[in-house]
GUFI-519866 format. One line per field, with one value per atom (N, C-alpha, C): residue number from 1; residue in one letter; atom name; x, y, z. Coordinates in Angstrom, 3 decimals. Each point is the difference from the previous one (the first is absolute). Example, Ala and Ser with C-alpha at 12.3 -4.5 7.8 and 13.67 -1.06 7.14 Angstrom:
REM residues 2
resi <- c(1;1;1;2;2;2)
resn <- c(a;a;a;s;s;s)
name <- c(N;CA;C;N;CA;C)
xx <- c(13.190;-0.890;0.900;-0.350;0.820;-0.770)
yy <- c(-5.690;1.190;1.200;1.050;1.190;1.090)
zz <- c(7.800;0.000;0.000;-0.720;0.060;0.730)
This chain:
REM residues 77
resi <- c(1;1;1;2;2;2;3;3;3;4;4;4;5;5;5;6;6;6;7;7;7;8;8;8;9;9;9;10;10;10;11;11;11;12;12;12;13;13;13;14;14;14;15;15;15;16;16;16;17;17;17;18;18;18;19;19;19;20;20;20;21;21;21;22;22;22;23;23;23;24;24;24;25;25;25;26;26;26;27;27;27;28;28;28;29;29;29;30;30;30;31;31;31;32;32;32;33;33;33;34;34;34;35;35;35;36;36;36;37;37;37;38;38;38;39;39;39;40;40;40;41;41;41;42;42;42;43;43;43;44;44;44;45;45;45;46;46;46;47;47;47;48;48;48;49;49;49;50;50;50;51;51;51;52;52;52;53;53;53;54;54;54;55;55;55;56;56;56;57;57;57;58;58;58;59;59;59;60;60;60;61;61;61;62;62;62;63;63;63;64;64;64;65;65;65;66;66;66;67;67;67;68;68;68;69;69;69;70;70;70;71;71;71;72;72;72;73;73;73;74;74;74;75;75;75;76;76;76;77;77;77)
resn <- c(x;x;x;x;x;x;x;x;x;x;x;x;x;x;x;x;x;x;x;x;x;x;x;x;x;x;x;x;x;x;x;x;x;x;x;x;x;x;x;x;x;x;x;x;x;x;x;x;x;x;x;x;x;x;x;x;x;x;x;x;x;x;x;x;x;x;x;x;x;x;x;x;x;x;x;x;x;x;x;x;x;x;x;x;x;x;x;x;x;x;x;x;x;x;x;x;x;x;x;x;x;x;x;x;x;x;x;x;x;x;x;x;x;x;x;x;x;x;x;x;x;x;x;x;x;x;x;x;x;x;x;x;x;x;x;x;x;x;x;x;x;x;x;x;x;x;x;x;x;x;x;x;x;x;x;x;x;x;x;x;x;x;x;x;x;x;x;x;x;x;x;x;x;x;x;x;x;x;x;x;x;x;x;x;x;x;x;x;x;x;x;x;x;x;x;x;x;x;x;x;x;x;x;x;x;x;x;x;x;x;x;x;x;x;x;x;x;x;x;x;x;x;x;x;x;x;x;x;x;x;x)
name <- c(N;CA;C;N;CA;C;N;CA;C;N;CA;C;N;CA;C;N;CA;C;N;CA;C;N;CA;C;N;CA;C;N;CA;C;N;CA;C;N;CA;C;N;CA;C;N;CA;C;N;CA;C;N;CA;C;N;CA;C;N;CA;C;N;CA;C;N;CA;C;N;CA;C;N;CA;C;N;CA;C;N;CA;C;N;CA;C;N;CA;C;N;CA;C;N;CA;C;N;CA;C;N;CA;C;N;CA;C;N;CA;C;N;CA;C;N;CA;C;N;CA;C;N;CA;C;N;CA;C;N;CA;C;N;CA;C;N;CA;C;N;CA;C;N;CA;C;N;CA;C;N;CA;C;N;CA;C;N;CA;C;N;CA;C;N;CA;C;N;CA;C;N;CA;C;N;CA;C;N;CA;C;N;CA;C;N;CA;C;N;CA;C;N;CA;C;N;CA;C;N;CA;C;N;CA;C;N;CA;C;N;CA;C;N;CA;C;N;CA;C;N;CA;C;N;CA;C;N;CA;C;N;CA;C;N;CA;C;N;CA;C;N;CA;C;N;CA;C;N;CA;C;N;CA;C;N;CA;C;N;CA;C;N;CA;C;N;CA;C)
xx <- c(0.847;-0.847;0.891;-0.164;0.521;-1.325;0.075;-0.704;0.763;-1.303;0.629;1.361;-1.041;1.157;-0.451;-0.401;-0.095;1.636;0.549;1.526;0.790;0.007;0.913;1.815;0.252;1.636;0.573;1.668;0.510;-0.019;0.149;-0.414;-0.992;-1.461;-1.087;0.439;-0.395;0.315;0.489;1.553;1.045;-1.204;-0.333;-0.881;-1.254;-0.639;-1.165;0.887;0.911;0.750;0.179;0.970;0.036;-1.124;-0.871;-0.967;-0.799;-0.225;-0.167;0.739;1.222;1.018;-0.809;-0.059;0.237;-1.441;-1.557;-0.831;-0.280;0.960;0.406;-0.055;0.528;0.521;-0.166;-1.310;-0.184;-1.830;-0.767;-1.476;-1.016;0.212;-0.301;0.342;0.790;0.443;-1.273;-0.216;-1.007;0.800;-0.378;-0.082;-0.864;0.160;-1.365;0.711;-0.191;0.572;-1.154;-0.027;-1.180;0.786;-1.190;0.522;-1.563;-0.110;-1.302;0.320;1.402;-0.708;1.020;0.198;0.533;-1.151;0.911;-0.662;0.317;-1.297;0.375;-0.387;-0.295;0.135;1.720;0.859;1.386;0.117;-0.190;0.250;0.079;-1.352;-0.782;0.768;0.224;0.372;1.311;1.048;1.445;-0.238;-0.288;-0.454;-0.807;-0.052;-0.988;-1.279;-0.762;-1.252;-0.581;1.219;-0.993;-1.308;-0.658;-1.468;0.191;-0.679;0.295;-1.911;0.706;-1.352;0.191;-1.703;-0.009;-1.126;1.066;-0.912;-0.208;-1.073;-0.876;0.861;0.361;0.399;-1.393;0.113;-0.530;0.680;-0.592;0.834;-1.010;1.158;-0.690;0.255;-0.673;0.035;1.052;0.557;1.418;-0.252;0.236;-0.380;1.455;0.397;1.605;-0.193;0.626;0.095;1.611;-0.205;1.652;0.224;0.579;0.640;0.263;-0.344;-0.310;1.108;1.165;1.219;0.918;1.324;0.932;-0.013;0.355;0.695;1.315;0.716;1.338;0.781;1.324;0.868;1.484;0.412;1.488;-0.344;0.347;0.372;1.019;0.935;1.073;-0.368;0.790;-0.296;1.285)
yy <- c(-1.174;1.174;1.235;1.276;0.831;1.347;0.776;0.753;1.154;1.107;1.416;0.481;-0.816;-0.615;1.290;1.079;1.103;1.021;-0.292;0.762;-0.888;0.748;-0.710;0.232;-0.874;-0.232;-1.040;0.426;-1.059;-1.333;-0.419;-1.392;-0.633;0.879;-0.714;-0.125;1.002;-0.232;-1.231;-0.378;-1.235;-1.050;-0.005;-1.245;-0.445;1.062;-0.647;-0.363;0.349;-0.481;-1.193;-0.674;-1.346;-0.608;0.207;-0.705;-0.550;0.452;0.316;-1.095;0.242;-1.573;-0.587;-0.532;-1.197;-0.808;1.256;-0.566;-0.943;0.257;-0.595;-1.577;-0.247;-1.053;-0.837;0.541;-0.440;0.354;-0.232;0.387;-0.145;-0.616;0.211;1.189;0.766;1.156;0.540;0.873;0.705;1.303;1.039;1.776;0.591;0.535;1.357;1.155;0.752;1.634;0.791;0.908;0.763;1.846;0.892;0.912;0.740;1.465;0.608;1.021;-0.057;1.291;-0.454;-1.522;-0.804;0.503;0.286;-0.414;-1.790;-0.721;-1.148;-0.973;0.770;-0.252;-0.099;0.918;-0.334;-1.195;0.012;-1.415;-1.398;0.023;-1.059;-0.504;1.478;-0.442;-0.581;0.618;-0.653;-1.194;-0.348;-1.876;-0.471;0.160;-1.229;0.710;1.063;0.403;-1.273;0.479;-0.872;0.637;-1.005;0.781;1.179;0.971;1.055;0.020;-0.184;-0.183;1.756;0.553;1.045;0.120;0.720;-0.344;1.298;0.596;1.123;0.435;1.130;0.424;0.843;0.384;0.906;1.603;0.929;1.122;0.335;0.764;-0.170;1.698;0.771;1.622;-0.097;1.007;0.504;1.671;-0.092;1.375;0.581;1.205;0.412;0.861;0.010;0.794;1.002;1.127;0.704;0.661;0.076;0.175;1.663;0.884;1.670;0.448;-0.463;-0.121;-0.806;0.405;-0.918;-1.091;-1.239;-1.174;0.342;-0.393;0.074;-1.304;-0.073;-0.977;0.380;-0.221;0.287;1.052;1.226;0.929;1.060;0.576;0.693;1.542;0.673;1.579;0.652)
zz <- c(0.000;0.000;0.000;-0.858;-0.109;0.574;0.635;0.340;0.055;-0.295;-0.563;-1.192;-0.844;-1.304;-1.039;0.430;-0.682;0.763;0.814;0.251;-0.956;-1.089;-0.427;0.189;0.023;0.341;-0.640;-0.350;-0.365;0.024;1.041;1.387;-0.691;-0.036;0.135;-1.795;-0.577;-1.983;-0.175;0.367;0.298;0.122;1.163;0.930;-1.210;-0.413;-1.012;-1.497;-0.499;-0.915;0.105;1.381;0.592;-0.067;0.858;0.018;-1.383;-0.616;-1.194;-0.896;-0.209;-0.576;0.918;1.359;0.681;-0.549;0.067;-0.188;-2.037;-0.564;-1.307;0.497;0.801;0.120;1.473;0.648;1.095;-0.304;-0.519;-0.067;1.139;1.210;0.922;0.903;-0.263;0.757;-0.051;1.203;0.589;0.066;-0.341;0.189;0.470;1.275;-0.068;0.245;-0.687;-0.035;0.330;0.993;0.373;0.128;0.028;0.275;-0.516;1.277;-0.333;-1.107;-0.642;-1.095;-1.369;-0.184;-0.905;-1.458;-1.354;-1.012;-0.181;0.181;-0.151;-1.435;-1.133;-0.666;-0.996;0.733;-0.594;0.644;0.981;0.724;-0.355;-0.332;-0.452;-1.599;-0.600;-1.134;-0.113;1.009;-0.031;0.748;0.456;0.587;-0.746;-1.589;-0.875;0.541;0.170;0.176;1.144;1.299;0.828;0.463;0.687;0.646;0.821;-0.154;1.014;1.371;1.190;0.733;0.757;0.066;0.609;0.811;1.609;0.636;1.074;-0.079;0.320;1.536;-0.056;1.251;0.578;1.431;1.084;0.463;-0.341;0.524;1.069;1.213;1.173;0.254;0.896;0.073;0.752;0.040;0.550;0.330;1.448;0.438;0.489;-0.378;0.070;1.129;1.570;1.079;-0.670;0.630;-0.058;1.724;0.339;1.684;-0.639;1.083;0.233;0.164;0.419;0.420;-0.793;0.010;-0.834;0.917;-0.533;1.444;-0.052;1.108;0.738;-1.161;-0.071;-0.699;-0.171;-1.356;0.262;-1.133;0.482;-0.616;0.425;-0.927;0.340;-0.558;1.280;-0.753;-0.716)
């Protein structure tokens, strides 16, 4: 499982390349790559148009407080 496979980075690029040969030649290999803001149609298409499953998120309210006062920490004058 690869998750938050929308940062892309060297590492991960590398890792689905690999994987990728290995599944040539191993057809039981299992992949799940997830991520909430993946185009997963490139995806799908560089792995042989595997299945892409989607599955409905929840957004929840978020109420933002701010303090009247700075807080105390490390600061230098």
């Amino acid at each position: 499982m690869v998750d938050e496979a929308h940062e892309r980075m060297l590492s991960t690029d590398v890792l689905f390349g690999l994987v990728k040969d290995i599944a040539r030649f191993q057809s039981d290999l299992k992949l799940l790559i997830s991520s909430a803001t993946l185009d997963a149609e490139k995806f799908s298409d560089f792995f042989d148009f595997a299945p892409i499953f989607k599955i409905p998120g929840r957004r929840f309210p978020v109420d933002i407080f701010y303090t009247k006062t700075p807080e105390g920490g490390n600061r230098s004058s």
